[in-house]
N, C-alpha and C positions, 0 to 999 in steps of 0.2 A: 792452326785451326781450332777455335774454338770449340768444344759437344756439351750444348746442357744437359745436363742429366736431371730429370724431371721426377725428385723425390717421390716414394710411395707410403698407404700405410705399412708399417713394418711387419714382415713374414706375411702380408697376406700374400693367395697364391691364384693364380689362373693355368690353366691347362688345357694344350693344344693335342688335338688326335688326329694322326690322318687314317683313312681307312681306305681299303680296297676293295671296288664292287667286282665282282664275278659271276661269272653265271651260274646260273642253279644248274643247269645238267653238266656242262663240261668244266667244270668249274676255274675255266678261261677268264682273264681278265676280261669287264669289259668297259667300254668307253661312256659311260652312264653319266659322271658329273655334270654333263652341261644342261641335261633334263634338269638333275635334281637343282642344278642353281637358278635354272628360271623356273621350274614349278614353287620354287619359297620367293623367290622374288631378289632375291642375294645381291644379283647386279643393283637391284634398286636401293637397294640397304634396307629393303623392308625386314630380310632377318639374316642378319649380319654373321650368325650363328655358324653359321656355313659359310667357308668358302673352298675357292678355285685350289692346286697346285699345279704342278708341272705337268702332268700326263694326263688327260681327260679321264681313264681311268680311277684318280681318288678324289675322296674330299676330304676337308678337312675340318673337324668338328671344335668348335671353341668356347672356352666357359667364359662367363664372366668374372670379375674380380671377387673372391668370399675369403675370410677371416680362416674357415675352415676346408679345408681339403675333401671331406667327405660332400660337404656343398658345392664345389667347385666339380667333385663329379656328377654329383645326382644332377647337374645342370647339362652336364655333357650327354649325360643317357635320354632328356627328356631331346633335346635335338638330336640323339641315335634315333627314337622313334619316329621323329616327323622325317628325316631321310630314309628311312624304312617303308612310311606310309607311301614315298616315291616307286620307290626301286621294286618291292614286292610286285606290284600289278607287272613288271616288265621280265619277269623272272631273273631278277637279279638278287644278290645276297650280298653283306658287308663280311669283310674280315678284317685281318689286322695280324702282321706278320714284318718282319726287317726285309723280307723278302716276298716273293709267288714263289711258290717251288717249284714251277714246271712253266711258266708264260714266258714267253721270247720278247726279249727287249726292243727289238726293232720291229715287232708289229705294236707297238704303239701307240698312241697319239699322242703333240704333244699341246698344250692348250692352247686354242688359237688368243691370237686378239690380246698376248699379254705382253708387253714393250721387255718384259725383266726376262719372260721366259727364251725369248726368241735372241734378245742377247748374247744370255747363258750360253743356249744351242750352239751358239754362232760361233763364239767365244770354245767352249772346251768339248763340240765336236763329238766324235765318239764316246769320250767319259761320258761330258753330258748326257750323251742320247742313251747310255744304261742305265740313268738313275732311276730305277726302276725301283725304287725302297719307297716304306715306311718310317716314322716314327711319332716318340710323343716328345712333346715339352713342355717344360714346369720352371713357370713364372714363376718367382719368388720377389715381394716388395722389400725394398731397402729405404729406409728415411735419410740414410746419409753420406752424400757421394763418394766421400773418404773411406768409406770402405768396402766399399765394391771391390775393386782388385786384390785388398786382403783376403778378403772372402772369397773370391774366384778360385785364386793361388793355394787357399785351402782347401776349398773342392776336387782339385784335380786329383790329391790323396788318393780321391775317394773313386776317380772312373771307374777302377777297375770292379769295383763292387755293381758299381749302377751295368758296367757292360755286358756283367755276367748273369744279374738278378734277372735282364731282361732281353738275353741275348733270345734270340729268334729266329735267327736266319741261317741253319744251316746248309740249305739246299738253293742252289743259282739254277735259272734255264735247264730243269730238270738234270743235273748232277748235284749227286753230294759234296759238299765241298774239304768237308774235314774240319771246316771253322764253326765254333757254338755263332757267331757272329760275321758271315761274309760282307753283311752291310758293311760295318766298321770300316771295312779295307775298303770297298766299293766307294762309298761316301768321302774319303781324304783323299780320293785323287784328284779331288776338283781343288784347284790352287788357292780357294779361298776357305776349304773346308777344313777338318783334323781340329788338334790342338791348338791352345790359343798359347801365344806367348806368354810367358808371366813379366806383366809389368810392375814396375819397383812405385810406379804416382800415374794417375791421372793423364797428367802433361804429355807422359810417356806413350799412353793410347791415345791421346789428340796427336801425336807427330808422328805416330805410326797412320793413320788414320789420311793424315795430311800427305804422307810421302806416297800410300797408295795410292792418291786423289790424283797427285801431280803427274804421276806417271802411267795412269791411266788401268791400271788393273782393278778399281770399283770408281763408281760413282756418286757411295752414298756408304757408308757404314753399316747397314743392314745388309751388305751383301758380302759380308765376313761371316760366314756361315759356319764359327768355331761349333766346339764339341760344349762348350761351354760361355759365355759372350757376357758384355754390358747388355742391356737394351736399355738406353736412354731415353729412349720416346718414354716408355712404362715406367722406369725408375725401379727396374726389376732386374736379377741375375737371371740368365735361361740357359737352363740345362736342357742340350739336345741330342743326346749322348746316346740315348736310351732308343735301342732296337723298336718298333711297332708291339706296342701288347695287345696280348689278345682277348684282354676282356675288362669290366669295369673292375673289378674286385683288383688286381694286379695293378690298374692305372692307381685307384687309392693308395694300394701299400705302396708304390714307386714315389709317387709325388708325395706321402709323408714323411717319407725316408730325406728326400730332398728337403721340403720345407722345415725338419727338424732340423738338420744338417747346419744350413744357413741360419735358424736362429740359435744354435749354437757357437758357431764361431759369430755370431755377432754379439752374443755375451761376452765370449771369450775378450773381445775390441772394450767391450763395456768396460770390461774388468782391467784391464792399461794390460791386456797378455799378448803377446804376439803367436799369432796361428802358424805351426807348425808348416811347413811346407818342402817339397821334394824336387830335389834337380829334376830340370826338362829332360833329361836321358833316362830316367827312372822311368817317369811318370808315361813316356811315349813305349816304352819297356811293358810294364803294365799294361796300358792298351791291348798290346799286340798279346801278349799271354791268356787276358778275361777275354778277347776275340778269340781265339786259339781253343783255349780249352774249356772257358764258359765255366761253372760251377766246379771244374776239380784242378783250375788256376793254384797256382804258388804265387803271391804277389809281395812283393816291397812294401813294408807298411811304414819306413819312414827315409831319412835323408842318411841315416846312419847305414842303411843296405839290410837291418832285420827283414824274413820274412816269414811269411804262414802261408797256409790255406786259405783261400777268401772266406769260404763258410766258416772258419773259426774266428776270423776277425770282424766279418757280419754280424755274426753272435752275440761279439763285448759290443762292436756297434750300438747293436739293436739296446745294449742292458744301457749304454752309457745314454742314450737318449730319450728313456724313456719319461724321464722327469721334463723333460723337453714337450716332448710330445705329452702329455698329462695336461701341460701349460696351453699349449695349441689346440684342445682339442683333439686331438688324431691317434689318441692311445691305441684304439682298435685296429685300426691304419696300420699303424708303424707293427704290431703285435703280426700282421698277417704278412710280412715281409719277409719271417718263420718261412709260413707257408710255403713258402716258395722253396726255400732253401730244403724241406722235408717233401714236396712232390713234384718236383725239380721244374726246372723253367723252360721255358715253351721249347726252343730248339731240344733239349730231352724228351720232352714229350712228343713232338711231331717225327723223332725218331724210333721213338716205339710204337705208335702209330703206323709207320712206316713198313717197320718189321711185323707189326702183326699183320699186314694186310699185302703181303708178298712182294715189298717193297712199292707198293703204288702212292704216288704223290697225289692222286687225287681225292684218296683215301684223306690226307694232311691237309689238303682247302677245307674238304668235309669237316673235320676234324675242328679246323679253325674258326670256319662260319658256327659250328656250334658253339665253341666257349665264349666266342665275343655275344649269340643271340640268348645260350641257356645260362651262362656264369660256371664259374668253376665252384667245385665242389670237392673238399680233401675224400 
């Protein structure tokens, strides 16, 4: 089976949000998207800006294509307001989280009228009907198909960073769960979700691609719903890795983090270097640890078994890319990914939230709908 892969301009980036309505008094999911997709017109493609997901409860907010990450958000926020100017009159409010920390998964809905979603259901059953998550994703353009899978295979390094920068979820159906990240785990049960394999050429994800086709487990290559994927339509890498964040300021530092990332190791290819990369048992190791312990992780920082702190190795990260980032535009961006690492990331914070307010989770929706509507502030 042949896959075009449909070149882009290089490192430009677009970025995908989903978000969660809830109600302003109980702060219960509620099942609001199918208002907000016919009050913009979305079915029609009048504003394409929005669309549908799985559960009538989210939508999903999308930029368009920009040079710069800072644009690619300020384009996402101007559609946070028109799905606002929805939802407000109904007393409804957005958030954004890997999780709800107290809404039960089987009162639900799930979106009618969608041929993929009813599928899924049909297909993985109970997994399906929990997926009850959040998250965001960060296009990145690639101009040249030869290196997409080196640069994927590089990426994976780096999960455990992005798992833990934007881990979110550590509350399921009101229990705590122990995990900075219960998405994570939640999300790879579904047989097409998780890690992607690391492949050695091209050829190798068209025969993968082909054998799932024959034997009937997808029907189409977009429904490999890796942590990290090709996207061929785009001519883009997509990192989906990343728990729901809860605000714009946190989506800019994530997605320059990424789109530096990726024009780094595509120099490195520039340069005739090969991108460093870590056995599949590492890397799936990693995962489960930045899911685990979120910001106070020990991780694998290469093939050799060295490890650190995530925050210490975020750190050089952050130094080694900044000439990177200076080049992109996104100095500021990449600078505020600090931030995070100094007033820790969302699942810490909705835990002290938490405590301060005698353990109430409703107190942590509140909590939520604020930083996605007022911004975070160190």
């Amino acid at each position: 089976m042949e896959i075009e892969f449909s070149p882009s301009r290089r490192s430009t980036v677009g970025l995908e949000w989903e978000l969660a309505c809830v109600d302003h008094s109980s702060g219960e999911l509620a099942p609001t998207a199918p208002i907000v997709l016919e009050a913009l017109g979305t079915e029609d493609g009048v504003f394409p800006q929005v669309a549908a997901e799985l559960l009538t409860n989210t939508v999903e907010v999308v930029s368009g294509v920009h040079e710069r990450v800072g644009d690619a958000v300020a384009d996402l926020a101007r559609t946070i307001d028109r799905v606002r100017e929805v939802v407000e009159p109904l007393g409804v409010e957005l958030m954004c989280a890997g999780t709800h920390p107290f809404s039960q998964w089987f009162q639900q809905e799930v979106t009618p009228h969608k041929e993929r979603y009813a599928t899924l259901i049909d297909r993985t059953q109970w997994w399906g009907r929990q997926m009850m998550i959040w998250g965001v994703h960060v296009h990145v353009g690639i101009e040249d198909r030869d290196k997409v899978l080196p640069i994927l295979n590089g990426l994976l390094t780096y999960i455990p960073h992005f798992q833990a920068l934007s881990a979110s979820s550590p509350y399921w159906v009101g229990e705590s769960t122990g995990y900075a990240s219960n998405r994570a785990l939640m999300f790879q049960q579904l047989p097409t979700a998780g890690l992607p394999p690391q492949f050695g050429a091209w050829a190798n994800y068209e025969q993968m691609v082909q054998d799932m086709t024959h034997t009937g487990v997808i029907d189409h290559f977009s429904e490999l719903r890796w942590d990290i994927r090709p996207s061929p339509k785009w001519g883009t890498i997509e990192v989906r890795v990343f728990d729901g964040i809860s605000s714009v300021r946190e989506v800019a530092a994530l997605g320059a983090l990424v789109q530096c990332l990726v024009e780094d190791l595509s120099r490195m290819l520039d340069r005739g270097e090969d991108i460093p990369q870590m056995q599949p048992w590492f890397v799936r190791e990693n995962k489960w640890r930045a899911a685990r312990y979120g910001m106070d992780a020990i991780i694998i920082q290469n093939a050799a078994g060295d490890e650190c702190h995530v925050r210490e190795d975020t750190t050089r990260l952050l130094e080694r890319l900044e000439p990177v980032a200076a080049d992109l535009g996104c100095l500021e961006e990449l600078r505020d990914v600090a931030s995070i690492l100094d007033r820790g990331a969302s699942y810490q914070r909705q835990q002290a939230v938490a405590a301060e307010h005698g353990g109430s989770l409703k107190a942590v929706v509140a909590h939520l709908v604020k930083e996605l509507r007022d911004g975070i502030r160190d």
